[in-house]
N, C-alpha and C positions, 0 to 999 in steps of 0.2 A: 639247241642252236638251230637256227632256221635261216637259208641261205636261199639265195638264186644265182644262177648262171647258166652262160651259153656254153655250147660245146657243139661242134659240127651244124651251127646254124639253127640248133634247136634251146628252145629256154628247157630250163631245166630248175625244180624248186626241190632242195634236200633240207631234211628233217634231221639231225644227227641227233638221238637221245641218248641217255644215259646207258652206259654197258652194266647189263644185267647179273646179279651173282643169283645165287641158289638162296631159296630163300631162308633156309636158316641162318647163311649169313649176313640176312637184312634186316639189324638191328634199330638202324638211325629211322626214324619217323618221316623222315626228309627221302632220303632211298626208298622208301615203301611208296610213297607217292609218286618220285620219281621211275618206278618200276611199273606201277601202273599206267602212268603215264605214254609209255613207251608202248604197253601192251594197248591201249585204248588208239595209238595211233595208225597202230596196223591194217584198223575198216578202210581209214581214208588214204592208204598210200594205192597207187600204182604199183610198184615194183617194191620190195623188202630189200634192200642190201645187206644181209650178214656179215658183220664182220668180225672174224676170230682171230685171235694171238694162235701164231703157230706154236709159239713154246709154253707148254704146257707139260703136264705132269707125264700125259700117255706118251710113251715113245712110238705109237705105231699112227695114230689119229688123231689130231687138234679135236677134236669136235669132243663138247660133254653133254654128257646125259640133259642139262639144260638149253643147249646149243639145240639136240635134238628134241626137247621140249618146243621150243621157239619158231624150229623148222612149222613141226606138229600142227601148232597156233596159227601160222603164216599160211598155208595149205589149207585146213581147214575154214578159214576165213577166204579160200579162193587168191588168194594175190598171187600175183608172179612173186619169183624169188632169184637171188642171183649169191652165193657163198662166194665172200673176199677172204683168204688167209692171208692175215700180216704177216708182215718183218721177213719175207721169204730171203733180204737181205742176210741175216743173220742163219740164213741154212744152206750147207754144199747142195752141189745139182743131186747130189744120190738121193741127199734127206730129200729134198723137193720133187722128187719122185715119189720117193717112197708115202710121202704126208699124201700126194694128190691121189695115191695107189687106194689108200687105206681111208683116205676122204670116201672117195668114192662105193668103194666094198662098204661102209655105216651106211651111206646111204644110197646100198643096192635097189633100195624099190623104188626111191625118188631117182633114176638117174637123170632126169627130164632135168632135172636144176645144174646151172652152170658152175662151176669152183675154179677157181682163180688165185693164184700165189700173188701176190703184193706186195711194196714195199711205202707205205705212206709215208716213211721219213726220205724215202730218195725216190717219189716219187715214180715208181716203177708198176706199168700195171693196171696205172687206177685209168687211163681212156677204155681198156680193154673191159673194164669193171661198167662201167658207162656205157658202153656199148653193146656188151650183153641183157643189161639193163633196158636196153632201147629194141632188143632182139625179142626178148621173153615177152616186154608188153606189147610189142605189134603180132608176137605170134597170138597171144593171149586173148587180141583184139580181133583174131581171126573168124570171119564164120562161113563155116563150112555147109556147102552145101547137102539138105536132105538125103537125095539119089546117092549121096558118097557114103553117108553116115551109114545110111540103109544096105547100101553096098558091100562094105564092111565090116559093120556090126553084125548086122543078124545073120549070116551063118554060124558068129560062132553062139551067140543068143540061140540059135535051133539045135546048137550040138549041145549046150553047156545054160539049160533055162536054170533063170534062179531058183524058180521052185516047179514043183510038177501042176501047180494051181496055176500058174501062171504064164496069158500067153499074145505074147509082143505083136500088135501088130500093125505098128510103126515107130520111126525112131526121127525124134525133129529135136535141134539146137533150139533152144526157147531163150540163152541169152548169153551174154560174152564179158 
C-alpha cells in the first residue's frame, strides 16, 4: 500500500509493506515475494519506520531475532530508522517502561535509533513517529564540516589506529 500525505506542511509518501515472519514460516509463494519485496524497498526509502506488536511471546522485549535482523538490513543499507511499538494501548504505564527499558538494552549499540510506544488503533503516538522520522532524516542529511570531523576524530584515531600499518592523514565526509 502506497500513500501520500501532508503533516506539518510537509508532503509526505509512505510505503506500508507486508509484516515480515521468519523465514521458515514462509510457506505461501505469494509471502516469499511479498517479503522480498519489502526488503528490495529499503535502498529507495528515506527513513524505515519499524513497526512491532508489543505483545509478544518475550516478556522483557518486543523485539525478535528478526526485528533485529531488519534493523541489521536497515543500517547496513545506511537509511535512517525510527522503531514504532504497537498497541502501547493494551499495556500499564509499568509494562511500557519496562518494554522501552529492555527495547532499548537489545539495542545498546544502536541507541542513535528513536523507539516509540504507539497506539494505531487510537491513534496515539503516530505525529511523534512522523516526527522523529522528519528528525533522523535532516540529521542524516547533515554535513559536517572537515575541521570538526578532524577535530574529533583523530585523537582518538592517534590513540586507538586501526592497525599499526596504518596511518590517517585526514578525515573528510565524501557523502550524506
Amino acid at each position: 500500500i502506497e500513500a501520500e500525505f501532508v503533516f506539518d506542511n510537509k508532503k509526505y509518501r509512505i510505503i506500508d509493506t507486508a509484516g515480515l515472519r521468519r523465514k521458515p514460516k514462509v510457506k505461501e509463494r505469494i509471502e516469499y515475494f511479498s517479503v522480498q519485496r519489502t526488503i528490495d524497498f529499503i535502498p529507495s526509502a528515506d527513513v524505515v519506520i519499524l513497526l512491532i506488536d508489543s505483545k509478544t511471546d518475550s516478556y522483557f522485549s518486543p523485539l525478535t531475532k528478526q526485528d533485529k535482523n531488519i534493523i541489521k538490513l536497515v543500517l547496513d543499507r545506511g537509511k535512517a530508522l525510527v522503531i514504532a511499538i504497537n498497541k502501547k494501548d493494551l499495556l500499564s504505564d509499568q509494562k511500557q517502561k519496562e518494554i522501552l527499558k529492555y527495547t532499548k538494552m537489545a539495542l545498546r549499540n544502536f541507541l542513535f535509533i528513536p523507539v516509540l510506544l504507539i497506539s494505531a488503533l487510537k491513534n496515539q503516538g503516530i505525529d511523534m513517529v512522523i516526527k522523529k522520522a522528519q528528525d533522523v532524516y535532516e540529521f542524516g542529511c547533515k554535513k559536517i564540516s572537515d575541521e570538526l570531523i578532524e577535530k574529533t576524530v583523530m585523537p582518538i584515531l592517534k590513540t586507538n589506529p586501526p592497525s599499526s600499518r596504518t596511518r590517517v592523514l585526514r578525515l573528510k565526509q565524501t557523502g550524506i
